[in-house]
C-alpha positions as CSV (number, residue, x, y, z in Angstrom):
1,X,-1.9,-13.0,30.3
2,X,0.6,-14.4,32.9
3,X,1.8,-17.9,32.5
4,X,0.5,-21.2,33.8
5,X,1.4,-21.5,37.9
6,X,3.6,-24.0,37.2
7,X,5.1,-22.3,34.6
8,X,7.2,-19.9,37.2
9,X,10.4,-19.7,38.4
10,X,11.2,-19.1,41.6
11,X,14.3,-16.7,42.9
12,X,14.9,-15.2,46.4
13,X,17.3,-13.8,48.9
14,X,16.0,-14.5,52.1
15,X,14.2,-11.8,52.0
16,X,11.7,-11.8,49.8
17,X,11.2,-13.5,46.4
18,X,10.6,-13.1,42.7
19,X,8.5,-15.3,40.3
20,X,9.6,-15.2,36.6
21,X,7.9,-16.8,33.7
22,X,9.3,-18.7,30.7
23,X,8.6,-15.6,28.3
24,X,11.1,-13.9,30.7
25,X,9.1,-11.5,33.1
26,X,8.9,-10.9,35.9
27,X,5.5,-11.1,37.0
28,X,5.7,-11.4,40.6
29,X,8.0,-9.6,43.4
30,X,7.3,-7.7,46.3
31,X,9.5,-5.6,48.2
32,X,11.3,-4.9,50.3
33,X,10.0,-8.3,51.6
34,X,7.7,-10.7,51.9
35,X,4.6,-9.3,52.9
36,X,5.4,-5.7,51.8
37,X,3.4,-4.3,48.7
38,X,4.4,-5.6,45.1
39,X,6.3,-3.6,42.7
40,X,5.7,-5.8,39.9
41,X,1.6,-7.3,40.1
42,X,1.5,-8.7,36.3
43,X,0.7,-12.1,37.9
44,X,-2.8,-11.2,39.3
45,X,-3.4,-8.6,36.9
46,X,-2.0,-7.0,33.1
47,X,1.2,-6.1,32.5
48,X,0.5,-2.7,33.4
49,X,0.4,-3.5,37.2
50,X,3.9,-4.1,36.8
51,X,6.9,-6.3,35.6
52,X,10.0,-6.8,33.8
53,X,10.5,-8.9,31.0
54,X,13.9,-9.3,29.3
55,X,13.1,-11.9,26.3
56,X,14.8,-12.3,22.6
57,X,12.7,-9.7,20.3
58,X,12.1,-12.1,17.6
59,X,11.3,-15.4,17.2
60,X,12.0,-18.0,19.7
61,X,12.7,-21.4,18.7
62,X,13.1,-23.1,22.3
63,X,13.0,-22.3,26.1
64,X,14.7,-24.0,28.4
65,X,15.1,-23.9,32.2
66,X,17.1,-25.2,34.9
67,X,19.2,-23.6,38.4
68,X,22.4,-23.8,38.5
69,X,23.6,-26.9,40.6
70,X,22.1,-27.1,44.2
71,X,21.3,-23.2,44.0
72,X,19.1,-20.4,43.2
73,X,20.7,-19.2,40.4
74,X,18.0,-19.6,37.4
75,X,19.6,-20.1,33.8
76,X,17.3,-19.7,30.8
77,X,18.5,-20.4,27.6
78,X,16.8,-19.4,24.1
79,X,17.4,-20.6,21.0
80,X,16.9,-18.0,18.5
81,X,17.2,-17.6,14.6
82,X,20.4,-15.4,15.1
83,X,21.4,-17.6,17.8
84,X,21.5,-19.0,21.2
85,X,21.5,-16.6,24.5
86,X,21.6,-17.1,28.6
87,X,19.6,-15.2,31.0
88,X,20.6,-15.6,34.3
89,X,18.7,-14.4,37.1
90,X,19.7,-14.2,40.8
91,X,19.0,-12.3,43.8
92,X,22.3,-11.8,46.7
93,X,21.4,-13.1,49.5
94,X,23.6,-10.2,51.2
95,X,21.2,-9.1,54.3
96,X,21.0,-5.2,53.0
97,X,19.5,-3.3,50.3
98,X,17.7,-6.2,48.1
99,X,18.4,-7.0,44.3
100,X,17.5,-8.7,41.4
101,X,20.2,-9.3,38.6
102,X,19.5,-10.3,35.4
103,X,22.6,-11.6,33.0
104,X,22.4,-11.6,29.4
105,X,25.0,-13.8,28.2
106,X,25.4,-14.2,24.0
107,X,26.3,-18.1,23.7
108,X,26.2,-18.4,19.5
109,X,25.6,-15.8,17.0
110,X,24.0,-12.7,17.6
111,X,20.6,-12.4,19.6
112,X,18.8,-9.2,19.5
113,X,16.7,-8.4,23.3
114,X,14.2,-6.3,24.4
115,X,13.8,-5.3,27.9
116,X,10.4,-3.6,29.2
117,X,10.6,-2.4,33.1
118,X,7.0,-1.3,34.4
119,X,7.3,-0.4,38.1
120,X,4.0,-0.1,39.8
121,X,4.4,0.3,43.7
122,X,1.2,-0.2,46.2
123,X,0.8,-3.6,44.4
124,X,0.3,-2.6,41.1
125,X,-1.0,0.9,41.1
126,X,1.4,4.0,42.1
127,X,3.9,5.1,39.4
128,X,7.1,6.2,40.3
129,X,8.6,9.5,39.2
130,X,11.6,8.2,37.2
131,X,14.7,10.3,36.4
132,X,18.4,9.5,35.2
133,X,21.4,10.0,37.9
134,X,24.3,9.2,35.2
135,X,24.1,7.2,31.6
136,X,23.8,3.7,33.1
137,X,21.6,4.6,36.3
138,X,17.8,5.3,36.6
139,X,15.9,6.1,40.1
140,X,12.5,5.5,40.0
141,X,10.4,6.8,43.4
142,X,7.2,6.2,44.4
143,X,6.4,7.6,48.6
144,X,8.2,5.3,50.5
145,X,9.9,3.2,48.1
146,X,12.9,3.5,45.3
147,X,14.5,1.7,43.3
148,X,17.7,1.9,41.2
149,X,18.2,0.7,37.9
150,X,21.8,-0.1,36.3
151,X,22.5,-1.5,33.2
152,X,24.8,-0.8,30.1
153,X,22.8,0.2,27.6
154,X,20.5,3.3,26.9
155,X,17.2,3.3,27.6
156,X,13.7,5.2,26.8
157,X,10.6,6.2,28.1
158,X,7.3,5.0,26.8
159,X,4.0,5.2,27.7
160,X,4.8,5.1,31.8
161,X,7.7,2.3,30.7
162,X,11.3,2.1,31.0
163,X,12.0,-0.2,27.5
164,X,15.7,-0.7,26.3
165,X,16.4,-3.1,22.8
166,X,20.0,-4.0,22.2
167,X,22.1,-7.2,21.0
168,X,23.9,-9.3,22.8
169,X,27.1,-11.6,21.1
170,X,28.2,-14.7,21.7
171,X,30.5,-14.3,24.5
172,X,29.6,-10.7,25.5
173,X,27.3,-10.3,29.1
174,X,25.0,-7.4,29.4
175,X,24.2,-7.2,33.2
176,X,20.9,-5.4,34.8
177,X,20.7,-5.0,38.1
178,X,17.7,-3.6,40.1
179,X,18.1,-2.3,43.7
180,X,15.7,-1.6,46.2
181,X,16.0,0.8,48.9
182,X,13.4,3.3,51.3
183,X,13.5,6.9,49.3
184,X,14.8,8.2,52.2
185,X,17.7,6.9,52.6
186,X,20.7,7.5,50.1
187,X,21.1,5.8,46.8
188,X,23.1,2.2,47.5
189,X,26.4,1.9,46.3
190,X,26.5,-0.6,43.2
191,X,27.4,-4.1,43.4
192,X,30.0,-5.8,41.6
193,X,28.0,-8.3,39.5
194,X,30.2,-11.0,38.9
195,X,31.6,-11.6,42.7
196,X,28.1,-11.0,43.8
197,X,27.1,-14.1,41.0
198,X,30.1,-16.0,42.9
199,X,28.5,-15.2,46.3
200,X,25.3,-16.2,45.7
201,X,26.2,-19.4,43.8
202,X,29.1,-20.2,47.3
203,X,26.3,-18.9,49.5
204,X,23.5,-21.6,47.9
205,X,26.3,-24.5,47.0
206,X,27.6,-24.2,50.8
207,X,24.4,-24.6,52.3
208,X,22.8,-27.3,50.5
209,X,26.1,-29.2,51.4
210,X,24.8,-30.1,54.9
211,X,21.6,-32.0,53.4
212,X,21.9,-34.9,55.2
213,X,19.3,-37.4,53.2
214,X,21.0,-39.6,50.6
215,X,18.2,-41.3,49.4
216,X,17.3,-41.8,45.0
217,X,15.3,-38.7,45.4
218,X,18.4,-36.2,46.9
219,X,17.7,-33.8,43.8
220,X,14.3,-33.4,44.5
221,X,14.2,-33.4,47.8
222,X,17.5,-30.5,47.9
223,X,15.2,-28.4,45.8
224,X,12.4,-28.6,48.0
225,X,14.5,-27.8,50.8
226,X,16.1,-24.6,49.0
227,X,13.1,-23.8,48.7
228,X,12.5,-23.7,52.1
229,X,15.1,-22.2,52.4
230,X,14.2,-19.5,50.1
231,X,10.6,-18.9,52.1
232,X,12.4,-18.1,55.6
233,X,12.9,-14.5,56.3
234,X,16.4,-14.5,57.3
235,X,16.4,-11.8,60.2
236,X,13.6,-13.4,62.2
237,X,13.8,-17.2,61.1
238,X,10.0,-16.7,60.1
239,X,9.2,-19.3,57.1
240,X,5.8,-17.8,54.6
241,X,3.6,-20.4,53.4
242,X,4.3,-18.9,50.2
243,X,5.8,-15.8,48.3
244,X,2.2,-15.1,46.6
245,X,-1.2,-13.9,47.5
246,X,-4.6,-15.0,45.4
247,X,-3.6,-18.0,43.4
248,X,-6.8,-19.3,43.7
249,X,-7.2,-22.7,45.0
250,X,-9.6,-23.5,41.8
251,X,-9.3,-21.4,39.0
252,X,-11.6,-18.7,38.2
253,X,-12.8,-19.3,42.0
254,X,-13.0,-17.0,45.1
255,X,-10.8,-19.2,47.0
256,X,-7.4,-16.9,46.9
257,X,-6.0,-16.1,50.2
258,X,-2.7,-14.4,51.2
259,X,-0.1,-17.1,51.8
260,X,3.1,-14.4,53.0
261,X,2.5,-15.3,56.5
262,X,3.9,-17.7,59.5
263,X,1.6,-20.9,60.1
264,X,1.7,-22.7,63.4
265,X,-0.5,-24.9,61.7
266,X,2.8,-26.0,60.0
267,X,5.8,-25.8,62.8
268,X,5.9,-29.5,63.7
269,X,6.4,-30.8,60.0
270,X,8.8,-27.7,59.3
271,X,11.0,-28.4,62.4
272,X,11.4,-32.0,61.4
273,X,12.2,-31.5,58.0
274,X,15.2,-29.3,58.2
275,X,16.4,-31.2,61.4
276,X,16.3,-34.6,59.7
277,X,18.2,-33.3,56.7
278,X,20.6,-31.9,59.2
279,X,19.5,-28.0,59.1
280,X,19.7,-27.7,63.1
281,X,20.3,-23.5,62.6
282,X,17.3,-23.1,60.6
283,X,15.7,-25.1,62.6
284,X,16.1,-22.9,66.4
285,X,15.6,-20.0,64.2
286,X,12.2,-21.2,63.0
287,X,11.7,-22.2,66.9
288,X,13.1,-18.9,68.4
289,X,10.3,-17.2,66.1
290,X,7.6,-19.2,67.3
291,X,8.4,-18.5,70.5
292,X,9.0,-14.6,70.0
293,X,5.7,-14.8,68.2
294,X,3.4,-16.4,70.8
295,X,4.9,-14.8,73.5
296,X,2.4,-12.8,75.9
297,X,-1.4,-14.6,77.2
298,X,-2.2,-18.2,75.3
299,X,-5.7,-16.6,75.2
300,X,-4.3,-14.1,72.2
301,X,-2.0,-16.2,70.3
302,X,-3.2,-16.7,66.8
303,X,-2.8,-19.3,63.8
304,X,-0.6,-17.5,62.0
305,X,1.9,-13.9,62.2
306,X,4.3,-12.0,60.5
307,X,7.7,-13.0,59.5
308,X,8.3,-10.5,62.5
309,X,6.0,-11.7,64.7
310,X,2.9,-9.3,63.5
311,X,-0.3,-9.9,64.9
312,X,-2.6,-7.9,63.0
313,X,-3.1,-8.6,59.6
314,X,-6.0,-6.8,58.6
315,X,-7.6,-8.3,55.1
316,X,-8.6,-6.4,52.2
317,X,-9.2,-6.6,48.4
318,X,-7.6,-5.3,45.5
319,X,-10.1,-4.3,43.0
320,X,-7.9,-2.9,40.6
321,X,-6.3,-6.1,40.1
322,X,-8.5,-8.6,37.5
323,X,-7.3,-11.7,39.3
324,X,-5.2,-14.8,38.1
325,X,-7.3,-15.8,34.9
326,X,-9.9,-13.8,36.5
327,X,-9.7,-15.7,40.2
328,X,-11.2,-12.8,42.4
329,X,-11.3,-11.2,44.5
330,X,-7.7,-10.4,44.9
331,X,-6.9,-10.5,48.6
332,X,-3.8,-8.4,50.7
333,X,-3.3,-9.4,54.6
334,X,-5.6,-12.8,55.8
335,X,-9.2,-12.3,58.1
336,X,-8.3,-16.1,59.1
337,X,-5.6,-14.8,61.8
338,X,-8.4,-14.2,64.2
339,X,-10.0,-17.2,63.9
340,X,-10.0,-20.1,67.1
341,X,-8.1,-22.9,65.8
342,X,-7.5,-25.4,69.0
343,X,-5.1,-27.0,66.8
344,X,-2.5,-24.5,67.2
345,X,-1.6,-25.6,70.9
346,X,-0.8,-29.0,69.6
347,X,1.2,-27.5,67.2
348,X,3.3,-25.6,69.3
349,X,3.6,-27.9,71.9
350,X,4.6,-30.8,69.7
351,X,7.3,-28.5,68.2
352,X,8.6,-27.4,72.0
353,X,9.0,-31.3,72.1
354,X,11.1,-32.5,69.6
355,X,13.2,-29.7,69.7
356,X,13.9,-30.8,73.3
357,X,14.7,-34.5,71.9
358,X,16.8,-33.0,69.1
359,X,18.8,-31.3,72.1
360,X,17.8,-27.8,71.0
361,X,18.2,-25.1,73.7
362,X,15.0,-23.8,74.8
363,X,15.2,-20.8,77.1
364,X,14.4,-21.3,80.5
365,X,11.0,-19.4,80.1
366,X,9.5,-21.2,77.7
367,X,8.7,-24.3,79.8
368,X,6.3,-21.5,81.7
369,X,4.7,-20.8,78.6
370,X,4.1,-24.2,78.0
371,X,3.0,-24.8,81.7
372,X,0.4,-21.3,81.0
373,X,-1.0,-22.5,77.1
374,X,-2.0,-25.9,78.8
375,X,-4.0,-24.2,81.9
376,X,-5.8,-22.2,78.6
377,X,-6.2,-25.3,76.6
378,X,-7.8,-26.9,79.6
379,X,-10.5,-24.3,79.2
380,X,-11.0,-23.9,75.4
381,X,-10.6,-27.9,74.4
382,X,-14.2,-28.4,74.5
383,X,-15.1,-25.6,72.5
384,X,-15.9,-25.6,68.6
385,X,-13.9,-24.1,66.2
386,X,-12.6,-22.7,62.7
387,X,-10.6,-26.1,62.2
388,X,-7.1,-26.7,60.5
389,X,-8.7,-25.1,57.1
390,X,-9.9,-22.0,58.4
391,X,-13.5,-22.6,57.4
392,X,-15.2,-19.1,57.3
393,X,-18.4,-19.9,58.7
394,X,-19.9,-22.1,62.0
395,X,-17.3,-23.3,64.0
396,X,-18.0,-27.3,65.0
397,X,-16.6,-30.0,67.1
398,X,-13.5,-30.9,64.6
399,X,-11.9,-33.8,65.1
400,X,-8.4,-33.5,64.4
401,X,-8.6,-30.3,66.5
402,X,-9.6,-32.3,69.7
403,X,-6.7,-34.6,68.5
404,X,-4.2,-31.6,68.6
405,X,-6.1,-30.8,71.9
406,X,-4.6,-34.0,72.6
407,X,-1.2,-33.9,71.2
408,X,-1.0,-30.6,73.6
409,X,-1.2,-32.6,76.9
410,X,0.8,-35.6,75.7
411,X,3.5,-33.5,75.2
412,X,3.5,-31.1,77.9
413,X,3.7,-35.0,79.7
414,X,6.5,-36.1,77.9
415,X,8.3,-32.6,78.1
416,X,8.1,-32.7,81.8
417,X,9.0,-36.0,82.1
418,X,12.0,-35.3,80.0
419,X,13.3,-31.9,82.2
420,X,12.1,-33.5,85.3
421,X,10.2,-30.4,85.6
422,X,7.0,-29.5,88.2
423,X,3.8,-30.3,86.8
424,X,0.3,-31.3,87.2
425,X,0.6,-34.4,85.4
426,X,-2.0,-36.3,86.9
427,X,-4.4,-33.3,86.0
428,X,-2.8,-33.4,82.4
429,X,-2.8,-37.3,81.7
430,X,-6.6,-37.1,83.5
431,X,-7.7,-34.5,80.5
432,X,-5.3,-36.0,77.8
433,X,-7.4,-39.6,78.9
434,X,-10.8,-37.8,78.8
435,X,-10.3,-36.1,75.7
436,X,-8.8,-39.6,73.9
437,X,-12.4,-41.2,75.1
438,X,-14.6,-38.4,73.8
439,X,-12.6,-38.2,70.6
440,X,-13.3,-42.0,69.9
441,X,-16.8,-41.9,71.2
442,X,-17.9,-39.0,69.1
443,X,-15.7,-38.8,66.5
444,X,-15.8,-42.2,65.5
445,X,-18.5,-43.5,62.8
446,X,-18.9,-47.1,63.9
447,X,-20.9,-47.7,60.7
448,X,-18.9,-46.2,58.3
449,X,-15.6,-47.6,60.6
450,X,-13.9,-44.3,59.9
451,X,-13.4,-41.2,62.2
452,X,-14.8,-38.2,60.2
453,X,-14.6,-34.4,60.3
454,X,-16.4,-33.0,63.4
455,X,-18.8,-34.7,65.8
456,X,-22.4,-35.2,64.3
457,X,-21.0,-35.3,60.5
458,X,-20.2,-38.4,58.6
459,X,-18.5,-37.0,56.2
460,X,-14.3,-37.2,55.4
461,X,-11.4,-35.4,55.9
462,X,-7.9,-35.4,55.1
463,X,-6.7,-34.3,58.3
464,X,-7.7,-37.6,59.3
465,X,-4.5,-39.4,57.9
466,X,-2.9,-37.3,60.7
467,X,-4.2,-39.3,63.6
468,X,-1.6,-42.3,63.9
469,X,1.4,-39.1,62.5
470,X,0.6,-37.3,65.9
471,X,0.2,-40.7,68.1
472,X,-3.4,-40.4,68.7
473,X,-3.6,-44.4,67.5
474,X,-1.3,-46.5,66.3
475,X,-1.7,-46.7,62.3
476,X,-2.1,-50.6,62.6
477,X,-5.2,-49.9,64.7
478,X,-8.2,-51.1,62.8
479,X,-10.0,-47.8,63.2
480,X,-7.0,-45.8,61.6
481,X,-7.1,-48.6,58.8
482,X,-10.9,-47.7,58.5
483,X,-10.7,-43.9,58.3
484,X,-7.5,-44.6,55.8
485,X,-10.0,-46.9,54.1
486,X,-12.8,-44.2,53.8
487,X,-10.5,-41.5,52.7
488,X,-9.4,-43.9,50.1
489,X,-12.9,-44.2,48.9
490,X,-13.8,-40.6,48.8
491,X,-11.6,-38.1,48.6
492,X,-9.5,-39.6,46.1
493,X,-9.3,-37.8,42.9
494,X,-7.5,-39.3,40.0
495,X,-4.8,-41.1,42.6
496,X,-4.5,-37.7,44.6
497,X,-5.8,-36.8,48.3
498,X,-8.9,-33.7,48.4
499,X,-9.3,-31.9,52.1
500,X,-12.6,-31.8,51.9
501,X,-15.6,-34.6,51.7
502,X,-16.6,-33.7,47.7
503,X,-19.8,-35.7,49.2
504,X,-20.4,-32.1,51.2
505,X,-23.2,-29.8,49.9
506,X,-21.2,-27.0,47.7
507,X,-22.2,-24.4,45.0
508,X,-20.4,-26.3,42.5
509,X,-21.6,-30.1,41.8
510,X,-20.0,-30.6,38.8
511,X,-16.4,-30.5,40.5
512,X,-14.7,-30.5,44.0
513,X,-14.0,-26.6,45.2
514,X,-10.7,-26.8,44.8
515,X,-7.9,-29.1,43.9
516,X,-6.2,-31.9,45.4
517,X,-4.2,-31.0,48.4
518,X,-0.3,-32.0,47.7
519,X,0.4,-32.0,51.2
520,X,-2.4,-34.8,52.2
521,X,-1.4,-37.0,49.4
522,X,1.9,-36.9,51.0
523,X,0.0,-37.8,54.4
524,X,-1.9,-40.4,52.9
525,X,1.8,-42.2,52.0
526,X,3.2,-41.4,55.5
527,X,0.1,-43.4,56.9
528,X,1.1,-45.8,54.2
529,X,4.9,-46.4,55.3
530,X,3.2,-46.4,59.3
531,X,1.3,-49.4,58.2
532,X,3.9,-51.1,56.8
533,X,2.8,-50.6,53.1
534,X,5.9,-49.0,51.2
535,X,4.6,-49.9,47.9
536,X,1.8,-47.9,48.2
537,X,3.7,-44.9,50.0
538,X,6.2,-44.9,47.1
539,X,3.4,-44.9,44.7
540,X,1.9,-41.9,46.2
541,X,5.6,-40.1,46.2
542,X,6.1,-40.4,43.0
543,X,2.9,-39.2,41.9
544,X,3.3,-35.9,43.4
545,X,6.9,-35.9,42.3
546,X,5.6,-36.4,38.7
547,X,3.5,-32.9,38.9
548,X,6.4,-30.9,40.1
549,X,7.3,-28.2,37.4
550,X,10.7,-28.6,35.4
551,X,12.1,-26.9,38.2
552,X,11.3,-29.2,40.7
553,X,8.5,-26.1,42.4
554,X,4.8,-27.6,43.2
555,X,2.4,-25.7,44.1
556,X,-0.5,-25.3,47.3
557,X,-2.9,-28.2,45.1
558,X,-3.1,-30.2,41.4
559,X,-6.4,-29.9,39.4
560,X,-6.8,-33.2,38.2
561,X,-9.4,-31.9,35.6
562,X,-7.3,-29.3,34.3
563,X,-3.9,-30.9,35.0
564,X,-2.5,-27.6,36.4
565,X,-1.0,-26.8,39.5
566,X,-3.2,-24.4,41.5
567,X,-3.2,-22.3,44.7
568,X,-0.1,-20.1,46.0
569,X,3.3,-21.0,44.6
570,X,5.5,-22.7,46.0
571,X,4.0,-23.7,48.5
572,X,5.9,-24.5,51.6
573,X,4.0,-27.3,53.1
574,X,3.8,-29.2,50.0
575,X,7.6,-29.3,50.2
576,X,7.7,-29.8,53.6
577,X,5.7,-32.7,53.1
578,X,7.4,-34.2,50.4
579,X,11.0,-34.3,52.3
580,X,9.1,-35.9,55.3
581,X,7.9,-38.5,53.2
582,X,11.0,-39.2,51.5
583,X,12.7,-39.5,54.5
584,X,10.1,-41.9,55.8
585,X,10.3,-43.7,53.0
586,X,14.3,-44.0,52.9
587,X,13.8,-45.2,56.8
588,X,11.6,-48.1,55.6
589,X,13.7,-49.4,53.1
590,X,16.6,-49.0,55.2
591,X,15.8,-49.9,58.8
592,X,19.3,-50.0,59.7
593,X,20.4,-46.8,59.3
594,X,20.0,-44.4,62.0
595,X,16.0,-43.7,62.3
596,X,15.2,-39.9,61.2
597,X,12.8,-38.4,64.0
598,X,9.5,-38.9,64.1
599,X,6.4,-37.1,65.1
600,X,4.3,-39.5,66.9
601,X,7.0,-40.3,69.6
């Protein structure tokens, strides 16, 4: 059975990532990227859909965890009977062939280790033809893929597994290192292990050096953007929502979805975050892939794509695969790309925006595009649709879509006015105006005194707490205070923030269909520290902060009935969120230091 969600490590290269659990496996890792097929599917299935675990063979007194400094390097250290050993696990963020090392380090005494390798290509079900190249090298194939296998000591075959024991002293390092590469191409040369340890920790150390936020929460706030950091696909600038697919949003539910995609649901928070803690190169390469991604007619650009730009990413399930604690069905690619989400051109216009006011060079075509999505949003705003959380059924009047409707003039408006550039901007401010009006006459429950989800409901939404983040109202506005009011009321869960209106007809009464949303909770103290109410704000920080793993890693969502992080892991927009906040929160404390950027501007 794998180990909790929050129980998992998380190591990368910029290309893709690995999960590894405290028992020492490694449960989750597909290759050679992010949305390629997984080699080792333990997490959403058994063992024999593929891992490698590298664990003391006895008893285990202790486990503990940390990363080395401000990197990626992952240390785990066991205290055995025999004595005390250090595995340390790392992937080289070199930019070629991909690998995962794994360091066995003897600190006291003698430790004796097992090491059990199950590759299973196609995401947990081809099993490669494995054969010896020299004493220390194994090359196991599989169609398309291979990978290569070094380590000191001698191995065997059992049952479809490569399994290895030996003993490690104190002092003495036994290094693994496996290597992917396509089977046709020629077996890559093998890496030095220790200067490729000294790279990685220099690469990692360097780059977290330019984290420009100094607030009481720097340690968290690094790790949330290494993490980031971790999730962007370095040769397109592409950033996944997550490494995983199928973590279900409730557990034992049917709400898993494949998180290895682009979200333009997500560009305006990303953009911010890495530009306010002083990541200007991350950030134009997470703009220059939006741009190469929506590129072509506003009419086909999509809610999500590739880390290359990929349009078509066609869903289907995995039955071979039980499912995370039996969360199925397990789903590859994501049906919800094809969905109308008006949201999206608010999105991308907003992030066009401050990337002019952070000075970042646009090229000269993209104020056409912009000029060419607005003509399309001017058709399609007064149309329903899917909504910010991909609802997969009847599409409806959503609010906060009609808002980004909005957000899409204001800032084609302010983008012209900025380049001095030709526009229709009475046309744009005319529809901007008449979409404000029909937003607050139709969206608005005078009743309740809260806005809600979609015209004709009265029911909540966390989106909501969005409205004075974008500029739609000011957050001292007594209808923003309303709605944050409402949302207070009921969609609170044990002091954290749900998506959706638990007051909504669902299958399950007994509890909400999923858990609390990390990312709104965050929201709910950004519309805290708008109102002037740092208290609360900080309250709401440090909440979320608390549910972070060991490590630092949260998760999509929080059960607050099983206290366990659920959903896909790590979730970019949860730490996303929580740098925005902390920044916001750092800027209300201290008003005189120079203001971080913000959205609604």
């Amino acid at each position: 059975m794998p180990d909790r969600i929050e129980d998992y490590a998380l190591v990368g290269d910029c290309l893709t990532a690995a999960l590894i659990g405290r028992d020492g496996s490694v449960d989750w890792l597909c290759w050679p990227s992010f949305d390629s097929d997984a080699c080792f599917a333990a997490l959403l299935g058994e063992p024999g859909n593929g891992r490698w675990k590298l664990a003391p063979r006895g008893h285990v007194r202790s486990v503990t965890r940390s990363y080395r400094g401000e990197t990626l390097i992952l240390e785990t250290r066991y205290v055995c009977d025999g004595g005390e050993v250090l595995v340390t696990d790392f992937m080289p963020p070199r930019g070629v062939a991909s690998d995962l090392v794994r360091l066995v380090t003897g600190v006291t005494g003698s430790v004796d280790m097992t090491m059990e390798l199950v590759l299973r290509f196609g995401s947990g079900t081809n099993i490669p033809w494995v054969r010896r190249r020299d004493p220390e090298t194994a090359l196991a194939v599989a169609g398309p893929d291979m990978v290569v296998l070094r380590m000191p000591v001698e191995t065997r075959g059992v049952d479809m597994k490569t399994v290895a024991d030996f003993s490690v002293s104190a002092g003495e390092t036994v290094p693994f290192v496996l290597t992917y590469q396509a089977s046709h191409l020629p077996v890559p040369d093998p890496i030095d292990v220790q200067q490729a340890l000294v790279d990685t920790e220099t690469f990692w150390t360097e780059w977290s050096s330019a984290n420009q936020y100094d607030g009481k929460h720097r340690a968290l706030v690094q790790r949330s953007l290494i993490t980031l950091k971790a999730l962007t696909y370095a040769p397109t600038g592409g950033i996944v929502a997550a490494p995983t697919t199928s973590l279900p949003e409730k557990l034992g539910g049917a709400r898993n979805w494949d998180y290895r995609y682009c979200w333009l649901r997500d560009a305006t928070f990303t953009l911010l975050a890495l530009m306010n803690s002083g990541y200007f190169r991350e950030a134009r390469d997470w703009n220059a892939w939006l741009l190469r991604s929506v590129a072509g007619s506003p009419v086909d650009m999509q809610i999500m794509y590739s880390i290359t730009g990929q349009r078509r990413l066609i869903e289907w399930e995995a039955d071979w695969l039980r499912g995370y604690e039996g969360s199925r069905p397990v789903r590859f690619g994501n049906a919800a790309h094809a969905q109308l989400q008006l949201d999206v051109y608010g999105e991308l216009m907003d992030t066009f925006y401050q990337a002019r006011k952070a000075n970042i060079a646009l090229d000269d075509e993209t104020w056409q595009v912009e000029v060419e999505l607005l003509k399309h949003v001017a058709e399609v705003w007064t149309l329903p649709d899917n909504g910010i959380w991909e609802r997969r059924g009847p599409r409806f009047h959503y609010v906060f879509s009609k808002v980004m409707c909005w957000v899409a003039f204001d800032r084609g408006i302010k983008s012209a006015e900025l380049l001095g550039a030709e526009a229709p901007l009475d046309r744009w401010r005319a529809i901007r105006d008449t979409i404000h009006a029909e937003v607050c006459a139709h969206g608005f429950d005078g009743g309740a005194n809260c806005f809600v989800v979609a015209y004709g409901s009265r029911d909540l939404d966390a989106s909501l707490l969005l409205l004075p983040a974008v500029g739609f109202l000011p957050a001292t506005d007594p209808r923003i205070g309303g709605t944050i009011a409402a949302i207070e009321r009921h969609l609170m869960r044990d002091g954290f923030v749900l998506r959706h209106d638990p007051r909504e007809p669902r299958p399950d009464e007994a509890e909400p269909i999923e858990g609390a949303f990390l990312a709104c909770t965050l929201w709910l103290a950004d519309a805290h520290v708008m109102r002037g109410e740092i208290d609360q704000a900080r309250e709401l920080f440090h909440r979320v902060a608390a549910v972070a793993n060991g490590l630092g890693l949260l998760a999509e969502e929080y059960d607050t009935f099983a206290r366990r992080q659920t959903g896909n892991f790590p979730q970019a927009l949860t730490h996303i969120a929580l740098v925005n906040t902390a920044h916001n929160i750092y800027e209300a404390l201290h008003p005189s230091r120079k203001p971080a950027m913000q959205r609604q501007q």
